[in-house]
PyMOL Python script that loads the backbone (N, CA, C, O; Angstrom):
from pymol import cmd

cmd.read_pdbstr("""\
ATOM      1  N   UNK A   1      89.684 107.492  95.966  1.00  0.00           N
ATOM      2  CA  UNK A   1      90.816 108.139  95.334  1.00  0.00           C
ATOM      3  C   UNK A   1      90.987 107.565  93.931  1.00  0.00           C
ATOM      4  O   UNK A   1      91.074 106.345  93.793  1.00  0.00           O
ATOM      5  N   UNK A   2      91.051 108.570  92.653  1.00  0.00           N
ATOM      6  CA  UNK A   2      91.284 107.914  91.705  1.00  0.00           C
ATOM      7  C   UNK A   2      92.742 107.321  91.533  1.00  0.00           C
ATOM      8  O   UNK A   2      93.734 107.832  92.055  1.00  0.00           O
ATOM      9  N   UNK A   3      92.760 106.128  90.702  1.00  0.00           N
ATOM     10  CA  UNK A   3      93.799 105.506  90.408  1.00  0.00           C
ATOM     11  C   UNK A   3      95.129 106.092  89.852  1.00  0.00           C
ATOM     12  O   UNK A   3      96.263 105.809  90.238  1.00  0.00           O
ATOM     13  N   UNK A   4      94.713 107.104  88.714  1.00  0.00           N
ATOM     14  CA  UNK A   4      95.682 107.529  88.107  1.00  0.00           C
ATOM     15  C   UNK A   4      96.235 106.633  87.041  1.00  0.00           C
ATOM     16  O   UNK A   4      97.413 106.279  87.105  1.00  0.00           O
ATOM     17  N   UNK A   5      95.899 106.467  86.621  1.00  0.00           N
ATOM     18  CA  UNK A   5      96.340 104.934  85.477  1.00  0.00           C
ATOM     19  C   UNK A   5      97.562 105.901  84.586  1.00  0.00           C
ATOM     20  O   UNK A   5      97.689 107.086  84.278  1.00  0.00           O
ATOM     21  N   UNK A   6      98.501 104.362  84.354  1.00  0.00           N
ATOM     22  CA  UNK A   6      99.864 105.670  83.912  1.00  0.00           C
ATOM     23  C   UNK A   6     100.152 105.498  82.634  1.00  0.00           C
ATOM     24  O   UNK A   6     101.349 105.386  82.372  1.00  0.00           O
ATOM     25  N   UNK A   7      98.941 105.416  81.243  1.00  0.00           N
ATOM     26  CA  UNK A   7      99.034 105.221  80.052  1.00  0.00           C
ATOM     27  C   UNK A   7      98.098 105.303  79.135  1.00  0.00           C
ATOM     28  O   UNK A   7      97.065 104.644  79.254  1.00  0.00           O
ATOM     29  N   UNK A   8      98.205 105.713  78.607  1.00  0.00           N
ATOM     30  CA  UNK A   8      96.915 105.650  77.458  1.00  0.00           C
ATOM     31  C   UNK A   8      96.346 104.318  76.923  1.00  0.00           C
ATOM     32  O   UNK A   8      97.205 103.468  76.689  1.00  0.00           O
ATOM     33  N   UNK A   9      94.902 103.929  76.653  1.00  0.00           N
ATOM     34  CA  UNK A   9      94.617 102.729  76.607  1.00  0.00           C
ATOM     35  C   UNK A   9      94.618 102.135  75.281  1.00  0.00           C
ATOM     36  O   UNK A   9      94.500 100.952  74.962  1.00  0.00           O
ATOM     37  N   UNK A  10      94.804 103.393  74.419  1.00  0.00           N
ATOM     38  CA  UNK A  10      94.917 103.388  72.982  1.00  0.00           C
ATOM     39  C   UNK A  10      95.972 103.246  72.702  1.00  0.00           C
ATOM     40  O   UNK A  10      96.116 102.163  72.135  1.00  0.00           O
ATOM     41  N   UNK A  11      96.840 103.779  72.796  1.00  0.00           N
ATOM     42  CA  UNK A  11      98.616 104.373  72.154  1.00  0.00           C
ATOM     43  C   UNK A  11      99.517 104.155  72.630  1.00  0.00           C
ATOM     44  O   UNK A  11     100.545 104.097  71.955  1.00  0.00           O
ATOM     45  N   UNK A  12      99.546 103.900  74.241  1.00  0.00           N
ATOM     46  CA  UNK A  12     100.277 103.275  75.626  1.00  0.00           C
ATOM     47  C   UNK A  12     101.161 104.559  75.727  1.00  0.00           C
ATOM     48  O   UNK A  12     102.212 104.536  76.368  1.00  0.00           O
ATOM     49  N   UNK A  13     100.835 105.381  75.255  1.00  0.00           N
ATOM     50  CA  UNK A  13     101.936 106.822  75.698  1.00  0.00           C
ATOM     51  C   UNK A  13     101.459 106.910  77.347  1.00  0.00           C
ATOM     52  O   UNK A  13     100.390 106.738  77.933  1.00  0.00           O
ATOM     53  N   UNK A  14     102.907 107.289  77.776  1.00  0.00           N
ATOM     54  CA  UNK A  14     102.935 107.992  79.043  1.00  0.00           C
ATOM     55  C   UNK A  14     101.954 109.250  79.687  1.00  0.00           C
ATOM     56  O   UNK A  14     101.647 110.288  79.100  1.00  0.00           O
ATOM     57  N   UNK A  15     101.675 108.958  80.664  1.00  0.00           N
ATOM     58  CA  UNK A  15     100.471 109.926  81.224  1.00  0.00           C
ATOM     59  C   UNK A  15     100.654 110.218  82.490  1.00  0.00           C
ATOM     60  O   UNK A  15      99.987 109.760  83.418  1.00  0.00           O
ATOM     61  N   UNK A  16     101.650 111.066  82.586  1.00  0.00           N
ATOM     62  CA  UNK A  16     101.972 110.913  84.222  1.00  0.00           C
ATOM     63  C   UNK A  16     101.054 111.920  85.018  1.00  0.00           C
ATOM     64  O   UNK A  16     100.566 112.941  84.534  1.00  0.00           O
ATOM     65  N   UNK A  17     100.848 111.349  86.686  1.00  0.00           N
ATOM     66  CA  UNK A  17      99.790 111.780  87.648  1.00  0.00           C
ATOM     67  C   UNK A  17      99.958 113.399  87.598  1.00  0.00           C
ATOM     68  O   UNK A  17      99.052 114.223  87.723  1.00  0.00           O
ATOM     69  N   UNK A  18     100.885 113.567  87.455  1.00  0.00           N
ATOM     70  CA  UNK A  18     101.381 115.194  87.733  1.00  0.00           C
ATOM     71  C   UNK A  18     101.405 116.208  86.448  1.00  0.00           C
ATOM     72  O   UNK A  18     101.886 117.336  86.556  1.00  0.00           O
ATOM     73  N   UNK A  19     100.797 115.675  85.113  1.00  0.00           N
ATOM     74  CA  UNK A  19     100.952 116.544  84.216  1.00  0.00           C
ATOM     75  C   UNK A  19      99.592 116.874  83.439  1.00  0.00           C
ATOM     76  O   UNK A  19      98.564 116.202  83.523  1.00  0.00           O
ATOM     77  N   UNK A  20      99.753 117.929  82.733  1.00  0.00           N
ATOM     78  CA  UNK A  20      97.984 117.331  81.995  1.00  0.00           C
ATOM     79  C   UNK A  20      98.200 116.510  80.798  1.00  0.00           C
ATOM     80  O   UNK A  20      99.217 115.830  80.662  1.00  0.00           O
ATOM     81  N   UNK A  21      97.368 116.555  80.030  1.00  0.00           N
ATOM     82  CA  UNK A  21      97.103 115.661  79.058  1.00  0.00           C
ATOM     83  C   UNK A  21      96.016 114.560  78.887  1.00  0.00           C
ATOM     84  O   UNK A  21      95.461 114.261  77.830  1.00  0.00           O
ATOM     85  N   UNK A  22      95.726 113.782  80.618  1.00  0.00           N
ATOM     86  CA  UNK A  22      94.847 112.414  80.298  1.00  0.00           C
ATOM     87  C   UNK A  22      93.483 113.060  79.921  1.00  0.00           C
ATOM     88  O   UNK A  22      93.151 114.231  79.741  1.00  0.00           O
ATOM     89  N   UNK A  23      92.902 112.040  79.872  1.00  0.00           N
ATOM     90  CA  UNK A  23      91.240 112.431  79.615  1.00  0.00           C
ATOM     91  C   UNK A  23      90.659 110.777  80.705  1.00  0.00           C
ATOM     92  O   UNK A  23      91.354 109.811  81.021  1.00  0.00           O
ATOM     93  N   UNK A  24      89.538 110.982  80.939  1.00  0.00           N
ATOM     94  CA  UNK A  24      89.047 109.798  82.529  1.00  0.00           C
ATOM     95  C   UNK A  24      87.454 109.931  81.618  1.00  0.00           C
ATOM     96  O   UNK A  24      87.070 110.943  81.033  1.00  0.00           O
ATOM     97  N   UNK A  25      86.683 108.547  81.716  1.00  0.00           N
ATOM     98  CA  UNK A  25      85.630 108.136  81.804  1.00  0.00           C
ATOM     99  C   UNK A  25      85.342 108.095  83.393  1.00  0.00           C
ATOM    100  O   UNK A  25      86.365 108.251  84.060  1.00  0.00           O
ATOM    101  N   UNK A  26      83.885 107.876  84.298  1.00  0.00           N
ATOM    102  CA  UNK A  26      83.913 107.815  85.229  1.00  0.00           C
ATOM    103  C   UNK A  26      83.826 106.105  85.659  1.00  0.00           C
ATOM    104  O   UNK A  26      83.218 105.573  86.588  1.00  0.00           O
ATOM    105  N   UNK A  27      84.590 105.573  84.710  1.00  0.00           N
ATOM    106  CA  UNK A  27      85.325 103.967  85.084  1.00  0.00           C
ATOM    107  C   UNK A  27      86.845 104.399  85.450  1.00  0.00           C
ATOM    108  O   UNK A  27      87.731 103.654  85.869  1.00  0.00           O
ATOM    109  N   UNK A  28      86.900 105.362  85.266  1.00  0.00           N
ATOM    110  CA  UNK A  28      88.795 105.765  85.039  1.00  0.00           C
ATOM    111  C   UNK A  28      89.013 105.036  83.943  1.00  0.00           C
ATOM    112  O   UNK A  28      89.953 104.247  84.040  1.00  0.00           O
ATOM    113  N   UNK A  29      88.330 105.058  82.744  1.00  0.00           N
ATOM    114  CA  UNK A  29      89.580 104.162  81.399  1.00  0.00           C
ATOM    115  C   UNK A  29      90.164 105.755  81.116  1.00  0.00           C
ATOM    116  O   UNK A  29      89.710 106.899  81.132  1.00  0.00           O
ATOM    117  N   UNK A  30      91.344 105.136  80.873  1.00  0.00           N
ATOM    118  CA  UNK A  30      92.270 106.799  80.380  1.00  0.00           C
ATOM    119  C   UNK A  30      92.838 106.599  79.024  1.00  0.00           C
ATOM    120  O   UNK A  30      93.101 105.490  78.559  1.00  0.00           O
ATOM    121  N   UNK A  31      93.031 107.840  78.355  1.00  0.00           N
ATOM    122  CA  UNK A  31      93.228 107.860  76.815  1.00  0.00           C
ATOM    123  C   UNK A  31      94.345 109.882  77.239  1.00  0.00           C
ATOM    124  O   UNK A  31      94.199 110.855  77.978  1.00  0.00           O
ATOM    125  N   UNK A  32      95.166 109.472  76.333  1.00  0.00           N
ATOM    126  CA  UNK A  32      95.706 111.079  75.810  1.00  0.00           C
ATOM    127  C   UNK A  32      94.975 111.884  75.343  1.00  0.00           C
ATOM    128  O   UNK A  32      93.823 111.674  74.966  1.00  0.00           O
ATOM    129  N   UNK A  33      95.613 112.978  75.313  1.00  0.00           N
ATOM    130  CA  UNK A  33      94.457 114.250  74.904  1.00  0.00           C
ATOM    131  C   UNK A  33      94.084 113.605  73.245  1.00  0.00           C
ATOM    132  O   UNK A  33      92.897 113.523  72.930  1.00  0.00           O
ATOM    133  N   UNK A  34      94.842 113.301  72.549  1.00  0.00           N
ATOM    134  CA  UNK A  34      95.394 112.999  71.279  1.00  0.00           C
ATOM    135  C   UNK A  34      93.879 111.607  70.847  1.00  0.00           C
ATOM    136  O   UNK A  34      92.891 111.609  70.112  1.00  0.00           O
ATOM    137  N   UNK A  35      94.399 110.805  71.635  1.00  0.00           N
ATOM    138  CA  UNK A  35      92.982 109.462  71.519  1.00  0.00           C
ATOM    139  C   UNK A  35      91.743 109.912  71.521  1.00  0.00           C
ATOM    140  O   UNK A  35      90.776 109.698  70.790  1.00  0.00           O
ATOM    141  N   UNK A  36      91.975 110.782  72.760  1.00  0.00           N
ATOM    142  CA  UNK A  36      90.202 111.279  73.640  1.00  0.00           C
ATOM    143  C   UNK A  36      89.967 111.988  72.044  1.00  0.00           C
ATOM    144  O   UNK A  36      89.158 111.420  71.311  1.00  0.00           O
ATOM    145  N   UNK A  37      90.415 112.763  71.722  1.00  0.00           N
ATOM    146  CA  UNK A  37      89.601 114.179  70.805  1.00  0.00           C
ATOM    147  C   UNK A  37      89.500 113.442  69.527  1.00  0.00           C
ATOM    148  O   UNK A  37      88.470 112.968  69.049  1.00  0.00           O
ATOM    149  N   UNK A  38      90.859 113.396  68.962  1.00  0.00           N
ATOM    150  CA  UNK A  38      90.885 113.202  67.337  1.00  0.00           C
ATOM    151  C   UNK A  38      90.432 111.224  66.959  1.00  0.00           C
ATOM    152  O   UNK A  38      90.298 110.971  65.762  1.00  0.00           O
ATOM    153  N   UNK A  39      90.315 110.501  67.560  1.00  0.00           N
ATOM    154  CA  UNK A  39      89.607 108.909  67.710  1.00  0.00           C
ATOM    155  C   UNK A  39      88.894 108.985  68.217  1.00  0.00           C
ATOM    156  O   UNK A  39      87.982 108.726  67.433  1.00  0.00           O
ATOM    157  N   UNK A  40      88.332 109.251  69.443  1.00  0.00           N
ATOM    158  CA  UNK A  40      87.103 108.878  70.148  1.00  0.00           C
ATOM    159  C   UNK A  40      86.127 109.932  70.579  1.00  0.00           C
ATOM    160  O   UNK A  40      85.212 109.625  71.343  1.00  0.00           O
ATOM    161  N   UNK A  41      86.328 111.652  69.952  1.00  0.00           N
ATOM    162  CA  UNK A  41      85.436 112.100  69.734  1.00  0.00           C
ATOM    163  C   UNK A  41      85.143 112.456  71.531  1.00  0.00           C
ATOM    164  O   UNK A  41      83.989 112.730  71.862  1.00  0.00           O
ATOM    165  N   UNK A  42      86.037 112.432  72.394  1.00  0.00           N
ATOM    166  CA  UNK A  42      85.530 112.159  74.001  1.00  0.00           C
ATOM    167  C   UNK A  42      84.452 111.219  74.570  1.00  0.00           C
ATOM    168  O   UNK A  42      83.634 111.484  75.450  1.00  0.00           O
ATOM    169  N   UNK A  43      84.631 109.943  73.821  1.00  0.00           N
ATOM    170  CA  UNK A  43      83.380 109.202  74.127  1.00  0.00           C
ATOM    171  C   UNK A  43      84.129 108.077  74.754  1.00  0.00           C
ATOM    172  O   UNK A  43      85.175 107.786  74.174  1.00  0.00           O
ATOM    173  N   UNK A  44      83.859 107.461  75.687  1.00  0.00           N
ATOM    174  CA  UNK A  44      84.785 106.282  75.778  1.00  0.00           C
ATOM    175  C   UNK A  44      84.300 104.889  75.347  1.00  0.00           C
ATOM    176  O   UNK A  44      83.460 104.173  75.891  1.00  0.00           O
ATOM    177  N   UNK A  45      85.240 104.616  73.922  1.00  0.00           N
ATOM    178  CA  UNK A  45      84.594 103.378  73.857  1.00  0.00           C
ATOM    179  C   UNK A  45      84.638 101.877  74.362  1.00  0.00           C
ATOM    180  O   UNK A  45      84.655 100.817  73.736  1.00  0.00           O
ATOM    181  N   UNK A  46      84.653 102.179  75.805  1.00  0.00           N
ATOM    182  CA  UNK A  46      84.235 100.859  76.583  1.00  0.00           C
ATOM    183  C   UNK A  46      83.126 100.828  77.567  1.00  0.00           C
ATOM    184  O   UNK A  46      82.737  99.782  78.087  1.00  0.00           O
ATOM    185  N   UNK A  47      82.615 102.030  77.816  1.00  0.00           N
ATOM    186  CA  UNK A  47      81.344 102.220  78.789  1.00  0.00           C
ATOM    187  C   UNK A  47      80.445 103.320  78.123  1.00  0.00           C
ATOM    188  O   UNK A  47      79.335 103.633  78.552  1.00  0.00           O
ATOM    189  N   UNK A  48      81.037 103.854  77.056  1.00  0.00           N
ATOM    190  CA  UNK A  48      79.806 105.143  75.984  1.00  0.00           C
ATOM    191  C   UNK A  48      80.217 106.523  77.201  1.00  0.00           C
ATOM    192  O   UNK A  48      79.758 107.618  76.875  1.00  0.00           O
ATOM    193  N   UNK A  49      80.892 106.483  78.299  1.00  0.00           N
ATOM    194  CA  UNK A  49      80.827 107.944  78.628  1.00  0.00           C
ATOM    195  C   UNK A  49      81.605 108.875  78.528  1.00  0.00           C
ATOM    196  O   UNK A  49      82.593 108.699  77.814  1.00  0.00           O
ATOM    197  N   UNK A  50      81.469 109.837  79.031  1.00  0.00           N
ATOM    198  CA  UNK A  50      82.174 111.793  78.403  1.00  0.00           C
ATOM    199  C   UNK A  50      83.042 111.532  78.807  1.00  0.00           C
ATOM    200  O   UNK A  50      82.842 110.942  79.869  1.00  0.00           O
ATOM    201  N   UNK A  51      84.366 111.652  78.499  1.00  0.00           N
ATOM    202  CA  UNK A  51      85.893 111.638  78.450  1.00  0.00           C
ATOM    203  C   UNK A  51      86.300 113.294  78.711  1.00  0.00           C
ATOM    204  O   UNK A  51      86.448 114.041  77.743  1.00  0.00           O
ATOM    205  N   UNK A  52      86.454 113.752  80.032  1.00  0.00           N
ATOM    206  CA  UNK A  52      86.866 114.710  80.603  1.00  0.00           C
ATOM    207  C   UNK A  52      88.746 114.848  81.130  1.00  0.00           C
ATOM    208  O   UNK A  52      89.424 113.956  81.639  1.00  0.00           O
ATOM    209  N   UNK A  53      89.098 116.022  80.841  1.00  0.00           N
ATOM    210  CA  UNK A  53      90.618 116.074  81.670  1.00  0.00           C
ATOM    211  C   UNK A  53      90.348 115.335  83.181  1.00  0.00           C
ATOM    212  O   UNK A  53      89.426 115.340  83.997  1.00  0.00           O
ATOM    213  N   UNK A  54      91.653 114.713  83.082  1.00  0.00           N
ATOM    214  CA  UNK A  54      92.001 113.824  84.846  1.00  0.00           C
ATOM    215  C   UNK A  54      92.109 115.127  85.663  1.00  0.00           C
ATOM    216  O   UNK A  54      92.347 116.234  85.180  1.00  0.00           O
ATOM    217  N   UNK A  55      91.909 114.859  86.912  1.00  0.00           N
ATOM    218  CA  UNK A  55      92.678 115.960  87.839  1.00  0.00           C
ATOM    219  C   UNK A  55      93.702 115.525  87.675  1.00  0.00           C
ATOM    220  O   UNK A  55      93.996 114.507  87.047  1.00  0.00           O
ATOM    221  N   UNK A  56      94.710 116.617  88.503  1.00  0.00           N
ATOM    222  CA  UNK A  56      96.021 116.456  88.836  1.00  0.00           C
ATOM    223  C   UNK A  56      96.561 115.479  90.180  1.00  0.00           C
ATOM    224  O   UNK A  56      95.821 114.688  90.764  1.00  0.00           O
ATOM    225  N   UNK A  57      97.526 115.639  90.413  1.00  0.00           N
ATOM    226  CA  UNK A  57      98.589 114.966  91.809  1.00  0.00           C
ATOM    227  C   UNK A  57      99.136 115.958  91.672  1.00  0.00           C
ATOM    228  O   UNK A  57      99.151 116.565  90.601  1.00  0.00           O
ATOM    229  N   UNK A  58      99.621 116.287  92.569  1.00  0.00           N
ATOM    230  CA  UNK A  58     101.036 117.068  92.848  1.00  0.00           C
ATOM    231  C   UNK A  58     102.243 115.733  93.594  1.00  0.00           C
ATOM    232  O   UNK A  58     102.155 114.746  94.323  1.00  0.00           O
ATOM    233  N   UNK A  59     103.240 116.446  92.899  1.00  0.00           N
ATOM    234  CA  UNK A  59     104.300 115.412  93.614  1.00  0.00           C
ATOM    235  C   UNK A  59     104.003 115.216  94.767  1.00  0.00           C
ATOM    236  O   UNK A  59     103.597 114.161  95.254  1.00  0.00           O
ATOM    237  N   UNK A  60     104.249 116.570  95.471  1.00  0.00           N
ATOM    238  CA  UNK A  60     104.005 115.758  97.263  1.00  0.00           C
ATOM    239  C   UNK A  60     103.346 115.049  97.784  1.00  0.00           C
ATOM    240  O   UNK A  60     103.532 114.417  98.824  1.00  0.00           O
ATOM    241  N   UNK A  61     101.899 115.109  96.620  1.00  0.00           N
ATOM    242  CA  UNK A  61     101.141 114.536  97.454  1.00  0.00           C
ATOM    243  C   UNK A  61     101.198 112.694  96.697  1.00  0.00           C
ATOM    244  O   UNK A  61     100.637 111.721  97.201  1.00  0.00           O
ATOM    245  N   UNK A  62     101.955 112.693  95.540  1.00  0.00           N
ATOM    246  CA  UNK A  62     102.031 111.308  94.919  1.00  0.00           C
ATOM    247  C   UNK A  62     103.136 110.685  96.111  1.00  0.00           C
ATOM    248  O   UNK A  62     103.227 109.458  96.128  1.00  0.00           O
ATOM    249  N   UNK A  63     103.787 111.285  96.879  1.00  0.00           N
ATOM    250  CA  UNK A  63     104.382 110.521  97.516  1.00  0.00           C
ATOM    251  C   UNK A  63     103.966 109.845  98.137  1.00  0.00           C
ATOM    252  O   UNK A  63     104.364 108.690  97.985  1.00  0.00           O
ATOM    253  N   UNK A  64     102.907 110.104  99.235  1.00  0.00           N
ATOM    254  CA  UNK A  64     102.210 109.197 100.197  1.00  0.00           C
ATOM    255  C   UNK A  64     100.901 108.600  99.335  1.00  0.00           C
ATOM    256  O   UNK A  64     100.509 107.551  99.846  1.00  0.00           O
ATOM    257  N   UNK A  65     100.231 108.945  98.320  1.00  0.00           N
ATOM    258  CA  UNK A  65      99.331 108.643  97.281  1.00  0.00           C
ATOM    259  C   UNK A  65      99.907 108.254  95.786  1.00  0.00           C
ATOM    260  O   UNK A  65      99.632 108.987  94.836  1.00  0.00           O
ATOM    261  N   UNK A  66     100.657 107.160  95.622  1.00  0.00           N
ATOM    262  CA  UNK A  66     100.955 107.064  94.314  1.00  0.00           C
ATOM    263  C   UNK A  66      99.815 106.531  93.336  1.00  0.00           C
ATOM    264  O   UNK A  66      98.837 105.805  93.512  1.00  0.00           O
ATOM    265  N   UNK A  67     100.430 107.298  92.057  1.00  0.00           N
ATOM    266  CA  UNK A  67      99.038 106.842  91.058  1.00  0.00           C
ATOM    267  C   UNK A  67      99.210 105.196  91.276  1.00  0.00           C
ATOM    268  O   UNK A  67      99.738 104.648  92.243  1.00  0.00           O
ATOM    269  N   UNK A  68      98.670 104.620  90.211  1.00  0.00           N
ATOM    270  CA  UNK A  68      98.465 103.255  89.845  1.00  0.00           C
ATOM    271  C   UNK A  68     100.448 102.796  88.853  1.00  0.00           C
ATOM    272  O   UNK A  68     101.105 103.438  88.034  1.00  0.00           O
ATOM    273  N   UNK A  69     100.557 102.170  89.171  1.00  0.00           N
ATOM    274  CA  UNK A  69     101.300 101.194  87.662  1.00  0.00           C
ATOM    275  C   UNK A  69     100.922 100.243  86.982  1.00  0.00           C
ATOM    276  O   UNK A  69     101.727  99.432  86.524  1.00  0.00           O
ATOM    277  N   UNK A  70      99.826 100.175  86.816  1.00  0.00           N
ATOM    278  CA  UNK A  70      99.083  99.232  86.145  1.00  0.00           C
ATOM    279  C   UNK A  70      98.487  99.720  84.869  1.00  0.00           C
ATOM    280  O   UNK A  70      97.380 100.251  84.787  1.00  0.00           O
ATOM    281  N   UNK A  71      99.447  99.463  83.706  1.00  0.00           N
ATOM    282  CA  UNK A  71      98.725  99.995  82.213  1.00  0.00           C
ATOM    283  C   UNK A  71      97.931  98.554  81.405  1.00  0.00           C
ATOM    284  O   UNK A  71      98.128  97.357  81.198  1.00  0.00           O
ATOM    285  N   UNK A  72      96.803  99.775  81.113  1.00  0.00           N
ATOM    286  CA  UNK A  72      95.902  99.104  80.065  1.00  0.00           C
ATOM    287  C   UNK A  72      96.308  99.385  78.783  1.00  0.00           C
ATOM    288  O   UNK A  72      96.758 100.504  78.534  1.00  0.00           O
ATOM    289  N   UNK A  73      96.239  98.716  78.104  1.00  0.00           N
ATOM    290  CA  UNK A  73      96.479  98.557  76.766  1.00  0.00           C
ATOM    291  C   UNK A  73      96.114  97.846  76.007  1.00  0.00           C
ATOM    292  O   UNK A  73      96.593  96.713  76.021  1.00  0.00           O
ATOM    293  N   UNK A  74      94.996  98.234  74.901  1.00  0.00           N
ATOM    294  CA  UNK A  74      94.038  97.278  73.923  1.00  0.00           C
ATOM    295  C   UNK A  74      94.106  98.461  73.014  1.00  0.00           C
ATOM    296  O   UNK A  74      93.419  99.466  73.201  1.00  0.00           O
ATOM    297  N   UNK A  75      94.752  98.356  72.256  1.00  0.00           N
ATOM    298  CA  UNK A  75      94.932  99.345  70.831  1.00  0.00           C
ATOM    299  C   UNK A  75      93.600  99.123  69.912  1.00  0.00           C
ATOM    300  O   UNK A  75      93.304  99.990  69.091  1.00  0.00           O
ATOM    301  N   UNK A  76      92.692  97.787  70.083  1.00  0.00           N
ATOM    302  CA  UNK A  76      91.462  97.271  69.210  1.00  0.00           C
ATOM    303  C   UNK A  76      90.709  98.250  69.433  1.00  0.00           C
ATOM    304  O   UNK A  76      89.937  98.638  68.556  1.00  0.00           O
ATOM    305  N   UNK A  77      90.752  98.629  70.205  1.00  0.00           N
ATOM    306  CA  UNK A  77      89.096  99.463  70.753  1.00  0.00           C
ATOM    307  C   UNK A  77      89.518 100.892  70.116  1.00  0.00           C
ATOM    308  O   UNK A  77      88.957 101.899  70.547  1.00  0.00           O
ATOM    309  N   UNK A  78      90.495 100.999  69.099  1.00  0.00           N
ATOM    310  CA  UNK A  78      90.612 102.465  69.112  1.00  0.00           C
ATOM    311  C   UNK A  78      90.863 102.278  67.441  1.00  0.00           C
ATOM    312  O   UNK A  78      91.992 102.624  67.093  1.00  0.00           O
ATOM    313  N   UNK A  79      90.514 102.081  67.012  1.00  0.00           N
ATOM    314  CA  UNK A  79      90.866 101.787  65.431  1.00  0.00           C
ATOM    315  C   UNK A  79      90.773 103.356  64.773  1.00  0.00           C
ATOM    316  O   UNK A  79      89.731 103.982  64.576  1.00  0.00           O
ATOM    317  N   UNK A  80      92.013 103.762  64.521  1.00  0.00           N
ATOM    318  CA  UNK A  80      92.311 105.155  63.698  1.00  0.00           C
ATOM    319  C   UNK A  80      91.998 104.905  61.984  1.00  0.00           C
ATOM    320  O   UNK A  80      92.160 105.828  61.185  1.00  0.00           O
TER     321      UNK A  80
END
""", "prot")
cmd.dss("prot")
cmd.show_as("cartoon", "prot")
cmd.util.cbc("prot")
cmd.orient("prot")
């Protein structure tokens, strides 16, 4: 089950399980639509791979499956 990580690793904006916006390496590092496209080009720069939209959660199902609360945050790796 993916984690759901609840922040961007660049910008620390909010990324909640239930909305769109994230973008996922297949490490799960997560970035906003905003990081992924216009900085990193969809590349992730901590493992070099394709930065694709997250799936979703649906509430109901975040109830018994909550994402993660654990934010990453290293603004270095993203130099605008």
């Amino acid at each position: 089950m993916l984690e759901l990580r609840p922040g961007c690793e660049c910008c620390d904006k909010d990324l909640p399980a239930n909305l769109e916006g994230a973008y996922i390496c297949s490490f799960e590092c997560t970035f906003c639509f905003d990081c992924a496209s216009e900085i990193l080009g969809y590349i992730c720069p901590n493992c070099g791979g394709t930065l694709i939209p997250r799936p979703l959660r649906t509430l109901e199902k975040l109830v018994n499956s909550p994402a993660s609360t654990v934010r990453t945050f290293n603004p270095n790796i993203c130099k605008k």
